[in-house]
HTML snippet that shows the backbone in 3Dmol.js (N, CA, C, O; Angstrom):
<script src="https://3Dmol.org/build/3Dmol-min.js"></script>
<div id="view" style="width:600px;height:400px;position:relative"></div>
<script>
const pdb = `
ATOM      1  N   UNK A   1     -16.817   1.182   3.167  1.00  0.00           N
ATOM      2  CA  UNK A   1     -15.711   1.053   2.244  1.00  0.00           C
ATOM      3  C   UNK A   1     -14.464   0.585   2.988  1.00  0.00           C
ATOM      4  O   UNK A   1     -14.261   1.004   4.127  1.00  0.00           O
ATOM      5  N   UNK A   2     -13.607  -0.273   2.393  1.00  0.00           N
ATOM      6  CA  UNK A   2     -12.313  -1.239   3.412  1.00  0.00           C
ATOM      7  C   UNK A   2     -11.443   0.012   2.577  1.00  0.00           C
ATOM      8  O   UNK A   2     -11.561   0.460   1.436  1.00  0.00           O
ATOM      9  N   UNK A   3     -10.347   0.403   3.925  1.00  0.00           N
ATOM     10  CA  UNK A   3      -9.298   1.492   3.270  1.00  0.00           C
ATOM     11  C   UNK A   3      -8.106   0.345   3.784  1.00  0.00           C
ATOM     12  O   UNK A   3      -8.317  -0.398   4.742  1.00  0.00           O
ATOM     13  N   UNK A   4      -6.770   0.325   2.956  1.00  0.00           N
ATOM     14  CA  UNK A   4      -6.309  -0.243   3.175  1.00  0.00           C
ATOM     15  C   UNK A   4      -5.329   0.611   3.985  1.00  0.00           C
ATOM     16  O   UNK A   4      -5.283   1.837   3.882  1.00  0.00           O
ATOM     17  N   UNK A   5      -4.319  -0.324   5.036  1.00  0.00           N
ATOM     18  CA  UNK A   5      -3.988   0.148   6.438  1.00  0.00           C
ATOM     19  C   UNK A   5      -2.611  -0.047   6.533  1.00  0.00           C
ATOM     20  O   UNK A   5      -2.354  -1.116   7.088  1.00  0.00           O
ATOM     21  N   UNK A   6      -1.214   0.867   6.051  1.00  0.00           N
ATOM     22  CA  UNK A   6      -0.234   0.296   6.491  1.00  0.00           C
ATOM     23  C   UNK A   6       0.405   0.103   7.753  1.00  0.00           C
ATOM     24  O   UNK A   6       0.062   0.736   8.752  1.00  0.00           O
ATOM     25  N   UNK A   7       1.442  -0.859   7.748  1.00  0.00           N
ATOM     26  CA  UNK A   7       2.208  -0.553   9.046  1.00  0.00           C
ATOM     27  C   UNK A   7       3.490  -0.662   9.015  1.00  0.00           C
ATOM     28  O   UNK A   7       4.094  -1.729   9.129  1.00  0.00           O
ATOM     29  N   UNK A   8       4.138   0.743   8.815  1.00  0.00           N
ATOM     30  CA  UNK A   8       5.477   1.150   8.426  1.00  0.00           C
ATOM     31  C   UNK A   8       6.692   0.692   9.287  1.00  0.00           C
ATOM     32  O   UNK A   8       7.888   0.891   9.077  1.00  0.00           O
ATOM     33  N   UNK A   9       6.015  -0.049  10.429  1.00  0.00           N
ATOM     34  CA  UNK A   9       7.548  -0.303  11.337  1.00  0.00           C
ATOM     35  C   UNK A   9       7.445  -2.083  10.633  1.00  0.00           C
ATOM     36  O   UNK A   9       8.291  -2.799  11.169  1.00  0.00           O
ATOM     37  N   UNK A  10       6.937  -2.519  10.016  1.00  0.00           N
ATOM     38  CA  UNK A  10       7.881  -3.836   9.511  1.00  0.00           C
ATOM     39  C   UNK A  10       7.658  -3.553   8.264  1.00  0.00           C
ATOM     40  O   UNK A  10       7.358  -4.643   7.776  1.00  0.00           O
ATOM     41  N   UNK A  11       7.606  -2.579   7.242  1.00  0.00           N
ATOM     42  CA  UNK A  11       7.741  -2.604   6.094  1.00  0.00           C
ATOM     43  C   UNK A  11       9.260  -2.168   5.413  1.00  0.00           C
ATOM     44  O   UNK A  11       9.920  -1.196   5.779  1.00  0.00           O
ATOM     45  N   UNK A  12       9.624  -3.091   4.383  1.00  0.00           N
ATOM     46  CA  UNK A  12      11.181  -3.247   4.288  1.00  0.00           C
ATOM     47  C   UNK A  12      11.411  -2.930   3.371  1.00  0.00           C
ATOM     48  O   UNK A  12      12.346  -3.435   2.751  1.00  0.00           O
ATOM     49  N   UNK A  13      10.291  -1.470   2.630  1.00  0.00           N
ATOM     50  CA  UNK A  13      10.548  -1.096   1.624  1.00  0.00           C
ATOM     51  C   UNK A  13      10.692  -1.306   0.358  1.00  0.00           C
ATOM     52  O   UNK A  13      11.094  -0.531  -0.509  1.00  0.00           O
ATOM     53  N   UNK A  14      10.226  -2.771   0.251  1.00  0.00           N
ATOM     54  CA  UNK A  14      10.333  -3.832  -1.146  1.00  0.00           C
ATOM     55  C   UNK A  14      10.116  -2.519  -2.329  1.00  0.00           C
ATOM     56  O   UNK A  14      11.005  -2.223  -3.127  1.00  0.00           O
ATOM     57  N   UNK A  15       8.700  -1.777  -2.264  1.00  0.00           N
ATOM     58  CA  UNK A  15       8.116  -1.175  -2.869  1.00  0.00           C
ATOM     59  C   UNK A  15       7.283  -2.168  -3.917  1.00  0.00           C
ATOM     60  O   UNK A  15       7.186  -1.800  -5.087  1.00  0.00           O
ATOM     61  N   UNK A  16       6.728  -3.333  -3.528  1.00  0.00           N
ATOM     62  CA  UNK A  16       5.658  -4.150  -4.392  1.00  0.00           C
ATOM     63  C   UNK A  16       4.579  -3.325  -4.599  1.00  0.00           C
ATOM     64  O   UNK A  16       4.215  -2.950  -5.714  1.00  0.00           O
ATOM     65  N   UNK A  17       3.990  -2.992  -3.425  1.00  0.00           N
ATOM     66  CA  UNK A  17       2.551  -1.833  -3.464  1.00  0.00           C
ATOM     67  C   UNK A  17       2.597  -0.726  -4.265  1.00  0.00           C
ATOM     68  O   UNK A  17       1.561  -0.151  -4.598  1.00  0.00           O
ATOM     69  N   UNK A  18       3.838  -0.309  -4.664  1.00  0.00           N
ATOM     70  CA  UNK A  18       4.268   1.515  -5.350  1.00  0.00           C
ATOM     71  C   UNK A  18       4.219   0.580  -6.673  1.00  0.00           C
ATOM     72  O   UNK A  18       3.388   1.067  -7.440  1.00  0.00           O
ATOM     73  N   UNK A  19       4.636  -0.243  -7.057  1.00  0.00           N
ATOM     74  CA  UNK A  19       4.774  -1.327  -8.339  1.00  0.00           C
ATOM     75  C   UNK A  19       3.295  -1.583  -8.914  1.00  0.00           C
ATOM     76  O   UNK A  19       2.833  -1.399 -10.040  1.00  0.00           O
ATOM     77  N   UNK A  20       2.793  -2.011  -7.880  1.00  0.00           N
ATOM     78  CA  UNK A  20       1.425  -2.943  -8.752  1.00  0.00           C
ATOM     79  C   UNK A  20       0.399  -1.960  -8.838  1.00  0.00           C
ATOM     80  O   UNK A  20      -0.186  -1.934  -9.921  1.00  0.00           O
ATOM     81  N   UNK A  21      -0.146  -0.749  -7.554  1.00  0.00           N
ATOM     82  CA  UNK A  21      -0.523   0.392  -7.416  1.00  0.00           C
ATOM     83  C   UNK A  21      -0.296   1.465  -7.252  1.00  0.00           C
ATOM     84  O   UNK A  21      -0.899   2.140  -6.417  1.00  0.00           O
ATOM     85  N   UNK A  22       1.012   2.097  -8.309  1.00  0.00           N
ATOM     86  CA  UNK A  22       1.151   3.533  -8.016  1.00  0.00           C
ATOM     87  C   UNK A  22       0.372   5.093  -7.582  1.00  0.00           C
ATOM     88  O   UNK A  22       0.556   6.165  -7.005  1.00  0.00           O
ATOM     89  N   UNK A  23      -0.860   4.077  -8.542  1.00  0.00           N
ATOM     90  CA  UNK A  23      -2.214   5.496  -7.995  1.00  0.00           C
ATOM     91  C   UNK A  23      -2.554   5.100  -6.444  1.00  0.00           C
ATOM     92  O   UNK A  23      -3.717   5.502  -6.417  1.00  0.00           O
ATOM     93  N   UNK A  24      -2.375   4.717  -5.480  1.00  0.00           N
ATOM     94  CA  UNK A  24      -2.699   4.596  -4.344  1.00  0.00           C
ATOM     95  C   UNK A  24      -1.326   4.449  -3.494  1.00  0.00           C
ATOM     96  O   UNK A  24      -1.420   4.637  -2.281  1.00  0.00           O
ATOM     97  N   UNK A  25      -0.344   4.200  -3.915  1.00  0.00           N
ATOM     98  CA  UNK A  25       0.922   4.013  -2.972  1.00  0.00           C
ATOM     99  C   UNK A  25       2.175   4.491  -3.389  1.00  0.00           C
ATOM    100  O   UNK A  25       2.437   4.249  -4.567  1.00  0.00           O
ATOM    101  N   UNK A  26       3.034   5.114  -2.733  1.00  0.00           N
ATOM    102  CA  UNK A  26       4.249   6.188  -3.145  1.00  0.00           C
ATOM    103  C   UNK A  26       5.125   6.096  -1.915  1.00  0.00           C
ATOM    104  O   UNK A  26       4.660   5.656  -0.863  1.00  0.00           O
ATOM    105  N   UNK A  27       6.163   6.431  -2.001  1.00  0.00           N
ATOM    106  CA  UNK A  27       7.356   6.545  -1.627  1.00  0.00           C
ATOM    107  C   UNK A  27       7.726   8.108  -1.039  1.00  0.00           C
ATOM    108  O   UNK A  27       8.258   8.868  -1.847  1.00  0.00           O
ATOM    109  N   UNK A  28       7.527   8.485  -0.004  1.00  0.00           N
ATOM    110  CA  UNK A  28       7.278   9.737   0.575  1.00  0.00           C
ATOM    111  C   UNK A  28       8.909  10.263   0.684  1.00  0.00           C
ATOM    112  O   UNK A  28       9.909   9.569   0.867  1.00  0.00           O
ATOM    113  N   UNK A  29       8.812  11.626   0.517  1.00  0.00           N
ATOM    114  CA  UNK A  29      10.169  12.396   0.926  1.00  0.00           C
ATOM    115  C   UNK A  29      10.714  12.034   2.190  1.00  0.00           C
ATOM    116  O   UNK A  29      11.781  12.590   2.448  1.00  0.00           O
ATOM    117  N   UNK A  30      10.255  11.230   3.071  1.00  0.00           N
ATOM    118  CA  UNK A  30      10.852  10.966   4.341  1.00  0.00           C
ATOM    119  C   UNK A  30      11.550   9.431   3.512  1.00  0.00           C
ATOM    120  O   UNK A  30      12.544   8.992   4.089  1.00  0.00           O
ATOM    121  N   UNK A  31      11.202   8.830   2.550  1.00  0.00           N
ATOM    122  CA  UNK A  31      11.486   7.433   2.392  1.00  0.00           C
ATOM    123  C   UNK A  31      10.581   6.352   2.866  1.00  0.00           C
ATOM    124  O   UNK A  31      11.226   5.366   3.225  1.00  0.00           O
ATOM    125  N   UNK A  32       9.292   6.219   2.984  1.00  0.00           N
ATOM    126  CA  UNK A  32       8.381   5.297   3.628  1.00  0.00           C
ATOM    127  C   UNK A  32       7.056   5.384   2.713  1.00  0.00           C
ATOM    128  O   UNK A  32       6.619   6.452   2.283  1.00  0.00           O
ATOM    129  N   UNK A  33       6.458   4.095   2.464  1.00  0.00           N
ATOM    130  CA  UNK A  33       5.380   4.053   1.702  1.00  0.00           C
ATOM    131  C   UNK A  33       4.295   5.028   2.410  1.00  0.00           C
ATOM    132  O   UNK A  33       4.053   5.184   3.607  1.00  0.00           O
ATOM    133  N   UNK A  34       3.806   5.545   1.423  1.00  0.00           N
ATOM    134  CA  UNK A  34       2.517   6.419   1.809  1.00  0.00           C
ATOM    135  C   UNK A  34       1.092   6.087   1.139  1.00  0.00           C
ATOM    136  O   UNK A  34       0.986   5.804  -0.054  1.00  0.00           O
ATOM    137  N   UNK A  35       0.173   6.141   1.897  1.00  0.00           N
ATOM    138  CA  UNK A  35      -1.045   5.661   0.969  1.00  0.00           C
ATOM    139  C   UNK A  35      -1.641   7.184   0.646  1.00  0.00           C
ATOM    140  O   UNK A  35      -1.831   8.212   1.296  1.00  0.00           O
ATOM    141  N   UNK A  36      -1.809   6.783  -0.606  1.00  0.00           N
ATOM    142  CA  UNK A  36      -2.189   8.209  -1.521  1.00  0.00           C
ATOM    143  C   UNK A  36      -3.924   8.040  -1.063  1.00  0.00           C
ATOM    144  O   UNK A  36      -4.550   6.990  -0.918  1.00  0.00           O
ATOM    145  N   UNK A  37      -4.588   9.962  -0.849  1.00  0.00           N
ATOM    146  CA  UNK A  37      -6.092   9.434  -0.540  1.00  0.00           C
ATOM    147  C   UNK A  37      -6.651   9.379  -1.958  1.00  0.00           C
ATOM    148  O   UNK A  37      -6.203   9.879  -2.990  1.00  0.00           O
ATOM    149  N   UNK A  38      -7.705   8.669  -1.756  1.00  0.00           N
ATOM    150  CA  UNK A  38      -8.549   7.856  -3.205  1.00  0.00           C
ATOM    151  C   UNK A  38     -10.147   8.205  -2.375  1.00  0.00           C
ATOM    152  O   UNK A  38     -10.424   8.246  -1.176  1.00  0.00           O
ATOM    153  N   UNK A  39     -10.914   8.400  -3.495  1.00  0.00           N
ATOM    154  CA  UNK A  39     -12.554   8.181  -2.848  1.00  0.00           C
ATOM    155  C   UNK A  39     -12.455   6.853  -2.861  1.00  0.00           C
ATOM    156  O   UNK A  39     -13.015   6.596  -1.795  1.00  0.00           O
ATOM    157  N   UNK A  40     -12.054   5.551  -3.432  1.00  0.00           N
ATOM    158  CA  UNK A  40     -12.266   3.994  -3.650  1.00  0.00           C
ATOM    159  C   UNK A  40     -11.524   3.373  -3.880  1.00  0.00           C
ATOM    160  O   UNK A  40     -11.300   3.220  -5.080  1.00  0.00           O
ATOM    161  N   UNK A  41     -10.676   2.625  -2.879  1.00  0.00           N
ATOM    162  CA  UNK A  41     -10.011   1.886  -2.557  1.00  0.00           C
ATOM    163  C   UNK A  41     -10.023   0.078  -3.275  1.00  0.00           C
ATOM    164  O   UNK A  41      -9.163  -0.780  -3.072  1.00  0.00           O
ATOM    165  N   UNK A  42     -11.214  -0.043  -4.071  1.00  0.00           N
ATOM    166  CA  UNK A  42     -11.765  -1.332  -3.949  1.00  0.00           C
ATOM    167  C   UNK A  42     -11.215  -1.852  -5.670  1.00  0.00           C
ATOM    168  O   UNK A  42     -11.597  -2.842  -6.293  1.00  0.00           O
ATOM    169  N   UNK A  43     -10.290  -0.872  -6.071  1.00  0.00           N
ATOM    170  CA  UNK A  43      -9.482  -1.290  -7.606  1.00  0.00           C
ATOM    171  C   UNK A  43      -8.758  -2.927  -6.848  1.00  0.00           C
ATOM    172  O   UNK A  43      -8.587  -3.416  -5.731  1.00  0.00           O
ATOM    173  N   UNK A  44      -8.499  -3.310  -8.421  1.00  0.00           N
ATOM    174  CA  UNK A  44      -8.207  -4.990  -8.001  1.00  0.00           C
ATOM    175  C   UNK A  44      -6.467  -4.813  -7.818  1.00  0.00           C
ATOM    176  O   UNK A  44      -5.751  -5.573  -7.166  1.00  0.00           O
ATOM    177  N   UNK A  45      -6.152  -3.949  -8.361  1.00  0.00           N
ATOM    178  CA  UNK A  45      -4.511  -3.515  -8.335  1.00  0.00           C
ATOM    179  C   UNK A  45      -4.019  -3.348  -7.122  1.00  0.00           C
ATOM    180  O   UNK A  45      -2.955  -3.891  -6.824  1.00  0.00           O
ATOM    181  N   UNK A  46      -4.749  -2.527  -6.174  1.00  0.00           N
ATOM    182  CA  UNK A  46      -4.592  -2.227  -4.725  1.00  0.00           C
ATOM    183  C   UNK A  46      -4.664  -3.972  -3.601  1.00  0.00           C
ATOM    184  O   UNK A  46      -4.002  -4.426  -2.668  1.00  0.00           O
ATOM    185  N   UNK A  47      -5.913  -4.451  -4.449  1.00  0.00           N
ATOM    186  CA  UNK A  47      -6.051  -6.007  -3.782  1.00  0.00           C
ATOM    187  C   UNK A  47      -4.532  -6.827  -3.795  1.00  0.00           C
ATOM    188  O   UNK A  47      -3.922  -7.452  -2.928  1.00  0.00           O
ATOM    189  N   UNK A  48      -4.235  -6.483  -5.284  1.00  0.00           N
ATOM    190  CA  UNK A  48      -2.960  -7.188  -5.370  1.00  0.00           C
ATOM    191  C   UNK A  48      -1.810  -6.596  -4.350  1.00  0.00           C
ATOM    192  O   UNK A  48      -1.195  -7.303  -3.552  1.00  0.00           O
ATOM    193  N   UNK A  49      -1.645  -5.331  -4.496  1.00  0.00           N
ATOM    194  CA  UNK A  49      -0.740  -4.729  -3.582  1.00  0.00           C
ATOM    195  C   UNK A  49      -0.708  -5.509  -2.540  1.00  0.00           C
ATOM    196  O   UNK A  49       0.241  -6.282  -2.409  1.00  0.00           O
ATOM    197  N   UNK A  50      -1.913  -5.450  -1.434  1.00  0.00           N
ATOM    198  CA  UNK A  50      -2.129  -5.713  -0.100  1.00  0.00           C
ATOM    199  C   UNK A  50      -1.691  -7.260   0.199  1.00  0.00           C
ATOM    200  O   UNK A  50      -1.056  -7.779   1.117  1.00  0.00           O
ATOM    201  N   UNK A  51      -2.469  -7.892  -1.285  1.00  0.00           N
ATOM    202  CA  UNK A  51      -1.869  -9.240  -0.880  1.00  0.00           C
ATOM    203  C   UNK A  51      -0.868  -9.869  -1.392  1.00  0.00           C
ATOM    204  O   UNK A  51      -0.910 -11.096  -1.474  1.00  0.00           O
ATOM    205  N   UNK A  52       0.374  -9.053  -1.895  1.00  0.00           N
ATOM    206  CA  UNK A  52       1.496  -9.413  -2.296  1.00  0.00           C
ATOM    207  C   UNK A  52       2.507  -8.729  -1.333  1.00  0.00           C
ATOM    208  O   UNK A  52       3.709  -8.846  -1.573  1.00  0.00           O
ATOM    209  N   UNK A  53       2.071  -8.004  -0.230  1.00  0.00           N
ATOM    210  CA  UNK A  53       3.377  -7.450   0.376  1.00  0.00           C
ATOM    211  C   UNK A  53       4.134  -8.672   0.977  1.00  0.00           C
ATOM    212  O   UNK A  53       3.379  -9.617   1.208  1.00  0.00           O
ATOM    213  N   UNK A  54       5.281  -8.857   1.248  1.00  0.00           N
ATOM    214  CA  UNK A  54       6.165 -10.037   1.574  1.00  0.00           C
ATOM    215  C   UNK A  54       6.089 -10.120   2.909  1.00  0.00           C
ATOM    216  O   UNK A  54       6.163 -11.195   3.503  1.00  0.00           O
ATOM    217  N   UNK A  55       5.905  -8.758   3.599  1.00  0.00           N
ATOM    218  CA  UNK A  55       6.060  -8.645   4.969  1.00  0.00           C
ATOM    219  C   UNK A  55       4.234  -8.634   5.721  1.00  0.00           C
ATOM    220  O   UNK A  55       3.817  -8.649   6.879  1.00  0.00           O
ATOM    221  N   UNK A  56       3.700  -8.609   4.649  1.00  0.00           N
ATOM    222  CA  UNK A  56       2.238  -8.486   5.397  1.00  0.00           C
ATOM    223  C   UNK A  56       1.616  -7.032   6.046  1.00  0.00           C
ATOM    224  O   UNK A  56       0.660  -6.982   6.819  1.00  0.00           O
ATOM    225  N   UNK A  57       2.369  -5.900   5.558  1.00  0.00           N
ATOM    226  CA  UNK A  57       2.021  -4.562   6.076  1.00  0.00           C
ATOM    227  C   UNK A  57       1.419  -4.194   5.849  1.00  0.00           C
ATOM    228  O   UNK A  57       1.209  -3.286   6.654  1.00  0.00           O
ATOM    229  N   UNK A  58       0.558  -4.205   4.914  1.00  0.00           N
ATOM    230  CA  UNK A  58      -1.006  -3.668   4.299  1.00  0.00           C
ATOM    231  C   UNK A  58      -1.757  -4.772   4.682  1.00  0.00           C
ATOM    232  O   UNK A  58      -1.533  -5.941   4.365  1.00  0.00           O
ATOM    233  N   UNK A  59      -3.098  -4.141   5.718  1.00  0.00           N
ATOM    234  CA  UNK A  59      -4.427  -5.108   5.586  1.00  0.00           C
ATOM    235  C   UNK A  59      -5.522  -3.919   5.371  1.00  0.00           C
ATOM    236  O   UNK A  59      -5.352  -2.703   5.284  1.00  0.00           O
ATOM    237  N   UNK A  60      -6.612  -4.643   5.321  1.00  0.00           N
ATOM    238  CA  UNK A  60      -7.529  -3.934   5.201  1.00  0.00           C
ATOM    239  C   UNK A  60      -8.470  -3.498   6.376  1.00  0.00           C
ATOM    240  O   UNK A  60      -8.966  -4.436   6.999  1.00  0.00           O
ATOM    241  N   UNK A  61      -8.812  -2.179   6.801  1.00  0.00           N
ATOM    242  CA  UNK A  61      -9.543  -2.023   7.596  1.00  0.00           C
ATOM    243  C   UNK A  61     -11.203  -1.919   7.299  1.00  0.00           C
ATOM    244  O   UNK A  61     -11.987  -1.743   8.232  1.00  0.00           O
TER     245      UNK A  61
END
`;
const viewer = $3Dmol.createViewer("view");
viewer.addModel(pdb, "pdb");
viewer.setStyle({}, {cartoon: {color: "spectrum"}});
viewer.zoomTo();
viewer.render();
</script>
């Protein structure tokens, strides 16, 4: 199963990923996207997330 993988030191907080996939991505009390755990990662909403971030911080592992 591909989990998708952020990387919070170039993410600029757009919040596209919390937008298109709220059930998998949130905005943590520290202020930084968090990936919510899921048994299945493979929704097409999350695809969009990953491949709409501006900065490229979500890939898939």
């Amino acid at each position: 199963m591909k989990i998708p993988i952020l990387d919070i030191s170039c993410c600029i907080l757009c919040e596209v990923c919390v937008d298109v996939a709220p059930h998998a991505f949130k905005i943590n009390d520290a202020g930084f996207v968090e990936l919510l755990e899921l048994d299945d990662y493979s929704d097409e909403d999350i695809n969009e997330a990953v491949k709409n971030c501006p900065k490229d911080c979500i890939c898939w592992e």
